[in-house]
C-alpha positions in Angstrom: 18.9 6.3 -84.2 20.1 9.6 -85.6 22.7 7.6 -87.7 19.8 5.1 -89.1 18.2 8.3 -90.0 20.9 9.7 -92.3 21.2 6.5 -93.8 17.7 6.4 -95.1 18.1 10.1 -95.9 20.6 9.4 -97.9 19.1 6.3 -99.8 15.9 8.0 -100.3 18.3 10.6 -102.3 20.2 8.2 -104.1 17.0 7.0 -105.6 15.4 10.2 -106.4 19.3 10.8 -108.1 18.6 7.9 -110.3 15.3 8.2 -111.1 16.1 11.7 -112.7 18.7 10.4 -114.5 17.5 6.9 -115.7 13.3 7.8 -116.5 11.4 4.4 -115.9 9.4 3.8 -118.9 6.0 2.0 -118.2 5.0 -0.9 -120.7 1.9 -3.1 -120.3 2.0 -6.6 -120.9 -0.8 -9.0 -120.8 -2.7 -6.9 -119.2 0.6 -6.4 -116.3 2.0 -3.1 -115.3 6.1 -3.6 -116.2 8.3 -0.8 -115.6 11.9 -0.5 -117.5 14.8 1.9 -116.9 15.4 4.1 -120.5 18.9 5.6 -119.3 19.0 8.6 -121.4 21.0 11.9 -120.2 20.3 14.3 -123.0 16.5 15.2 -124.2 16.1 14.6 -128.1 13.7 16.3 -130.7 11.8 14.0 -133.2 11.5 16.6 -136.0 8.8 14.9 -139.0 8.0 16.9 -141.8 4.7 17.8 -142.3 2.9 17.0 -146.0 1.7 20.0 -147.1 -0.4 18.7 -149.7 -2.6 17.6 -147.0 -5.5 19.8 -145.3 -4.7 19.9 -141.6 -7.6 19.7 -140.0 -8.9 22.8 -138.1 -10.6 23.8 -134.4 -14.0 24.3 -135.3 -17.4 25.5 -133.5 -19.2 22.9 -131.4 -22.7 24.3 -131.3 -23.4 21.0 -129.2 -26.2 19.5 -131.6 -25.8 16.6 -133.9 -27.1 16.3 -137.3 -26.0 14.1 -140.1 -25.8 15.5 -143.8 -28.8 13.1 -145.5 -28.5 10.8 -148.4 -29.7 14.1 -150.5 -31.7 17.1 -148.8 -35.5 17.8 -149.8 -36.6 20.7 -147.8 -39.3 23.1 -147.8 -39.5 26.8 -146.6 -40.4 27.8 -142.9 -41.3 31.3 -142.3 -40.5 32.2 -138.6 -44.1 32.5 -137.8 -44.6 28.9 -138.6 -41.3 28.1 -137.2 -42.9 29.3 -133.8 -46.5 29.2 -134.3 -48.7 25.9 -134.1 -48.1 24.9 -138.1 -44.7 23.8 -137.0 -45.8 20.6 -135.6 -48.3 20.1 -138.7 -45.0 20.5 -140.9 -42.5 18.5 -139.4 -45.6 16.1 -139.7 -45.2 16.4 -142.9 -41.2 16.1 -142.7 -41.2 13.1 -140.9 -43.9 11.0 -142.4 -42.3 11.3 -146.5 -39.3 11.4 -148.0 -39.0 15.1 -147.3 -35.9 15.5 -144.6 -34.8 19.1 -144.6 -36.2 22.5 -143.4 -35.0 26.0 -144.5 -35.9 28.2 -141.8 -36.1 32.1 -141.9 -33.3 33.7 -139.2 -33.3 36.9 -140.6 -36.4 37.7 -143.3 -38.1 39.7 -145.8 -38.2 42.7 -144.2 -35.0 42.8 -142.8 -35.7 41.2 -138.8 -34.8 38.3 -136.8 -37.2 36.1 -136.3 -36.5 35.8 -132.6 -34.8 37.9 -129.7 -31.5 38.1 -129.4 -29.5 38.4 -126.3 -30.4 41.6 -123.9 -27.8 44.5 -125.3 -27.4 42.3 -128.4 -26.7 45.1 -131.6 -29.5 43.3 -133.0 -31.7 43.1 -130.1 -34.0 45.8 -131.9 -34.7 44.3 -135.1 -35.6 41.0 -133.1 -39.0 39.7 -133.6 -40.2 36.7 -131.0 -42.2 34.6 -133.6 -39.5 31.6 -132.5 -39.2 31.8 -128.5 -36.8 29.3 -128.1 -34.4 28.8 -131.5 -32.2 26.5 -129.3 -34.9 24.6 -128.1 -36.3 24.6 -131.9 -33.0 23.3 -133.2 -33.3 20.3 -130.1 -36.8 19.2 -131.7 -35.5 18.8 -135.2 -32.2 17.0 -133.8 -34.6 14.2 -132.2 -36.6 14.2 -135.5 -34.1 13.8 -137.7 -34.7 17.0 -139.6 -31.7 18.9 -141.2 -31.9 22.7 -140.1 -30.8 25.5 -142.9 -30.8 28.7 -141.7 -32.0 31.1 -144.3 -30.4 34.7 -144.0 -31.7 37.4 -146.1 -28.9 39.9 -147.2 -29.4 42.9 -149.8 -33.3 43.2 -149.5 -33.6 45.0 -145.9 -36.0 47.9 -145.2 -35.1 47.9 -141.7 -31.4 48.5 -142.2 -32.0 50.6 -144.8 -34.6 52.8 -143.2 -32.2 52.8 -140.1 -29.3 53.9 -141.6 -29.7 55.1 -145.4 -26.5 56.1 -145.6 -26.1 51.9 -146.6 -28.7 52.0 -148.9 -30.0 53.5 -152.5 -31.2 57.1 -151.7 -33.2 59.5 -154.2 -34.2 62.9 -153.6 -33.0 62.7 -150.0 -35.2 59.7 -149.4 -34.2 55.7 -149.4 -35.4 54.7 -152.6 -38.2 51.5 -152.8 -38.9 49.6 -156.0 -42.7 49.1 -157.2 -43.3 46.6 -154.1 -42.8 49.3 -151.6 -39.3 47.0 -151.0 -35.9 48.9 -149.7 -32.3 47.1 -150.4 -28.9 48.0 -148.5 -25.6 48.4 -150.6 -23.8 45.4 -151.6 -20.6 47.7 -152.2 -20.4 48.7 -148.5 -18.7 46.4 -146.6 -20.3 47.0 -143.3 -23.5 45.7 -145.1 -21.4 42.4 -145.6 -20.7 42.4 -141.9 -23.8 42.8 -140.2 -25.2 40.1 -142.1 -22.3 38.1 -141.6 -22.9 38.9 -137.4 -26.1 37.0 -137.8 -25.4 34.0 -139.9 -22.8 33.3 -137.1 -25.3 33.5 -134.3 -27.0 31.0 -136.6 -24.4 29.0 -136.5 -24.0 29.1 -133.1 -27.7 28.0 -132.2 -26.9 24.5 -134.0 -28.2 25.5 -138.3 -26.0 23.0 -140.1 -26.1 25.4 -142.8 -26.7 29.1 -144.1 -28.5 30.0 -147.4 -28.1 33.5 -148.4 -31.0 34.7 -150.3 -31.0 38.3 -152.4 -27.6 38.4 -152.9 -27.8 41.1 -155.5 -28.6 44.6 -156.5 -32.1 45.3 -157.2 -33.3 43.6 -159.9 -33.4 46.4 -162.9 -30.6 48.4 -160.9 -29.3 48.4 -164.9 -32.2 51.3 -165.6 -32.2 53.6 -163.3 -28.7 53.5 -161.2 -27.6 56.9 -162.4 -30.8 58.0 -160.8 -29.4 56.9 -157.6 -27.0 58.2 -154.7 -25.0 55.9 -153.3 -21.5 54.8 -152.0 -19.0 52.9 -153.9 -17.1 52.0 -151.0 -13.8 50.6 -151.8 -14.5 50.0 -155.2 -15.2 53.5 -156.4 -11.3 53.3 -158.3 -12.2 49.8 -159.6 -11.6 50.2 -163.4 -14.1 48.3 -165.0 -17.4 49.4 -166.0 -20.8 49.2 -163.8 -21.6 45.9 -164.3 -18.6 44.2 -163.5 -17.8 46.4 -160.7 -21.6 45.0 -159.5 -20.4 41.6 -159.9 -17.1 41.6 -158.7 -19.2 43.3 -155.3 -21.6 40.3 -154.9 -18.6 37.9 -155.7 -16.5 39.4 -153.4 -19.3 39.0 -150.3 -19.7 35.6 -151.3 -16.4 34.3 -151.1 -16.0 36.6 -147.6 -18.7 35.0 -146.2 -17.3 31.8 -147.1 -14.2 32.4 -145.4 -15.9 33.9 -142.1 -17.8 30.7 -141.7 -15.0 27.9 -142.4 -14.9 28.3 -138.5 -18.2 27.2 -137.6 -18.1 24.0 -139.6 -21.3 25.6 -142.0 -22.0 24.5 -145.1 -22.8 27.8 -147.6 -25.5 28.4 -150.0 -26.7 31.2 -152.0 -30.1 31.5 -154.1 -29.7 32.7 -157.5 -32.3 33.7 -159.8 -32.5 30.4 -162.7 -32.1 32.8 -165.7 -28.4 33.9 -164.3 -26.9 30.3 -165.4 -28.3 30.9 -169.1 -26.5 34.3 -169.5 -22.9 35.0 -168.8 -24.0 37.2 -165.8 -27.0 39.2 -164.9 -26.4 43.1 -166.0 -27.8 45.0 -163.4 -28.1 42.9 -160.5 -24.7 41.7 -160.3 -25.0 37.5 -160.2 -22.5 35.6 -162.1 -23.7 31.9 -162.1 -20.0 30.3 -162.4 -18.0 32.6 -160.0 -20.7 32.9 -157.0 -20.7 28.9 -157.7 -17.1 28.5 -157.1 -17.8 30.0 -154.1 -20.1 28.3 -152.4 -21.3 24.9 -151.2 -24.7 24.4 -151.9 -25.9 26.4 -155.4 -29.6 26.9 -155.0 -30.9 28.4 -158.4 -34.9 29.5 -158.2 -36.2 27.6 -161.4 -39.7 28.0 -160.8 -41.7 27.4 -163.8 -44.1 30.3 -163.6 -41.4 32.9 -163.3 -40.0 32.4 -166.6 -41.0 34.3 -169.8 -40.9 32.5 -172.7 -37.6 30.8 -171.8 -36.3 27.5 -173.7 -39.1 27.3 -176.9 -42.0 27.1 -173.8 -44.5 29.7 -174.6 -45.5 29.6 -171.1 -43.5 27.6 -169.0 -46.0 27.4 -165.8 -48.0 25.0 -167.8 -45.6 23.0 -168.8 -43.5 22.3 -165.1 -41.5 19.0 -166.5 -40.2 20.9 -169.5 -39.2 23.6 -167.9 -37.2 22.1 -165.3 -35.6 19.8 -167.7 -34.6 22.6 -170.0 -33.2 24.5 -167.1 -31.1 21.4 -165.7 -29.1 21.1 -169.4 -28.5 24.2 -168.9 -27.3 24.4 -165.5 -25.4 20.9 -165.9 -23.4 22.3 -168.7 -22.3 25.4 -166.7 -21.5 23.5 -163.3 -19.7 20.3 -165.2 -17.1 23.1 -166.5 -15.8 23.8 -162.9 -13.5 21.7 -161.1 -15.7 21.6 -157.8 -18.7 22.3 -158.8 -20.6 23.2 -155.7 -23.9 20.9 -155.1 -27.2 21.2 -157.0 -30.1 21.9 -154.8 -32.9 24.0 -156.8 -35.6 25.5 -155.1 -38.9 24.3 -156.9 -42.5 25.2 -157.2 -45.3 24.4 -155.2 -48.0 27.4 -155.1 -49.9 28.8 -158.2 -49.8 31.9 -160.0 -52.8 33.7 -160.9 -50.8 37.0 -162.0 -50.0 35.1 -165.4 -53.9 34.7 -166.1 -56.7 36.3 -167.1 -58.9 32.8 -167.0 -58.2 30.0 -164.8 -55.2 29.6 -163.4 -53.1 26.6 -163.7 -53.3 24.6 -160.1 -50.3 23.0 -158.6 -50.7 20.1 -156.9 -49.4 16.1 -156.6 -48.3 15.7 -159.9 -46.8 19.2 -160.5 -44.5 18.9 -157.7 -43.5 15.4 -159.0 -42.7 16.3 -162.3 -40.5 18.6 -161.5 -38.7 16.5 -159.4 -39.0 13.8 -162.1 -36.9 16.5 -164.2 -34.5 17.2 -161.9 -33.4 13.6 -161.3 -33.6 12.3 -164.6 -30.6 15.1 -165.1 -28.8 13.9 -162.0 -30.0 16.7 -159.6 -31.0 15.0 -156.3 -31.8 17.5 -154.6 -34.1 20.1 -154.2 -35.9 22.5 -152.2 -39.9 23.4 -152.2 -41.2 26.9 -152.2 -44.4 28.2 -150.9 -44.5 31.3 -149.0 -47.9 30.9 -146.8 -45.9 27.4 -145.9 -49.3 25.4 -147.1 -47.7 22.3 -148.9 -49.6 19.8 -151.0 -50.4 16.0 -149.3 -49.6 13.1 -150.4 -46.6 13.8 -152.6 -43.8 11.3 -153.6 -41.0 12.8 -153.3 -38.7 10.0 -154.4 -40.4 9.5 -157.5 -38.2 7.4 -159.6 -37.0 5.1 -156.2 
């Protein structure tokens, strides 16, 4: 018995033996499990050169929603009240029954706060305001509908921040200066400005927004008049060389394409607002925009070309009356610049819907059905096919085609 036993012992060994050195190699055939002996004694390295002229595709951020980029967005502004309040049904409402498929949604606003609560012990937890309870569960009700979610992050413009700490902003006399709206802005030269903005659009990110559209990504607008009036940092381009305007730009530029690089990890697409008149000028003196380089930088290009806040741009004595021509104008314009770069970024300008009774002494001119068409009419009879609709109490007018020249 003992000697049976060291028999199989020894079998048992002699297979394990071979098994190490001859691997069995499993091959399916006909649907039939066939295994084959590779005798090999020596491991080998495949070495295959990789093609560097290829992007290699990168780990990104699952924020576990699914959206799909549409044929070409038409969005309109969502402040977080209506985000969170009872308009939000009326307006994806109005989403989901047109042609309309987009929403641009404040995360951070105005003033300088979130539009929900962060996390408990969150660095942002007390500029948090809870007009949006539940983003996630906000970002879930668009996925169902359809609706593609563009988180709107407002950067230089912050009272909050700049109140907070005005060591980051524009101080005079001791006190953080304000322009004639009562309006406080934070430094674009100081890099930890860049940063905490950049904190937030990735918790946007996070939360499922497809997409985040800086807005105010400038110096005050006159900064040109009355920066030598100012106190403020330079940060680390107090040695640059060049004078205050392209020190101003290069500052702006320089956040853009940062910003662009911090988000390549969440799988964002990037957008920045512009004011229209930067693409008819080679760049904007005081408040640092450069049409063509923040455009080389970004995704989405998202110039603000409504009619009633030009001056007598383009031959139009006044262009609010005259939406069509003014938006045609501006996309000649604006189609010249962009067809110059290599990748032009896309098109996407934000358009009128609201009226302007600051420009008139009489009655004013109304906006309605055929306003909002024409200058979507314009846009696409330049090949822009996208666009984005502004009114800031959110009240949009029925019955609109959007498509107008399907």
């Amino acid at each position: 018995m003992e000697k049976k036993n060291i028999m199989i012992i020894a079998t048992i060994s002699v297979i394990l033996l071979l098994g190490i050195a001859v691997p069995m190699t499993l091959h399916t055939s006909s649907g039939e499990e066939v295994y084959k002996a590779s005798p090999h004694l020596e491991r080998q390295t495949n070495i295959t050169l990789i093609d560097t002229s290829k992007k290699l595709q990168r780990f990104t951020y699952d924020a576990g929603v699914d959206f799909e980029y549409p044929d070409a967005v038409r969005g309109i502004y969502v402040t977080g009240p209506s985000a969170g309040g009872s308009r939000f049904e009326k307006l994806t409402s109005l989403v989901e029954n047109s042609d309309l498929n987009a929403m641009v949604i404040d995360v951070k606003e105005d003033h300088g706060n979130l539009t929900f609560k962060p996390k408990e012990g969150s660095p942002y937890e007390d500029i948090g305001i809870n007009y949006i309870n539940e983003p996630r569960k906000l970002l879930k009700v668009l996925e169902d509908k359809g609706i593609y979610p563009i988180a709107r992050v407002v950067v230089f413009k912050d009272s909050v921040l700049a109140n907070k700490r005005p060591d980051l902003s524009f101080t005079k006399n001791g006190k953080v200066w304000t322009n004639n709206k009562g309006e406080a802005f934070v430094n674009p030269f100081e890099k930890e400005v860049w940063e905490y903005n950049l904190e937030i659009a990735k918790k946007a990110a996070e939360l499922g927004f497809q997409e985040i559209q800086f807005d105010y990504v400038r110096f005050p607008e006159g900064f040109e008049n009355y920066d030598s009036e100012l106190s403020y940092s330079q940060g680390d381009y107090k040695d640059d060389k060049t004078n205050n305007i392209k020190r101003r730009v290069k500052a702006v530029t320089d956040f853009v394409s940062y910003a662009k690089e911090e988000l390549e990890y969440y799988d964002v697409d990037v957008a920045v607002d512009i004011f229209g008149y930067a693409a008819t000028i080679q760049e904007a003196p005081g408040i640092g925009q450069n049409f063509t380089k923040i455009s080389k930088n970004v995704d989405i290009i998202s110039s603000m070309i409504y009619p009633s806040h030009w001056t007598s741009y383009f031959d139009i004595p006044v262009p609010d009356k005259e939406p069509y021509k003014l938006v045609t104008e501006y996309a000649k314009v604006e189609n010249k610049v962009l067809g110059k770069l290599e990748e032009p970024p896309t098109s996407r300008p934000w358009i009128q819907d609201f009226e302007a009774p600051w420009l008139y002494s009489g009655a004013t001119k109304q906006y309605g059905k055929a306003e909002v068409e024409t200058q979507i009419t314009a846009l696409k009879e330049n090949g822009i096919n996208e666009f984005l609709i502004w009114n800031a109490g959110n009240t949009y007018t029925e019955n609109v085609d959007y498509t107008p020249l399907n």
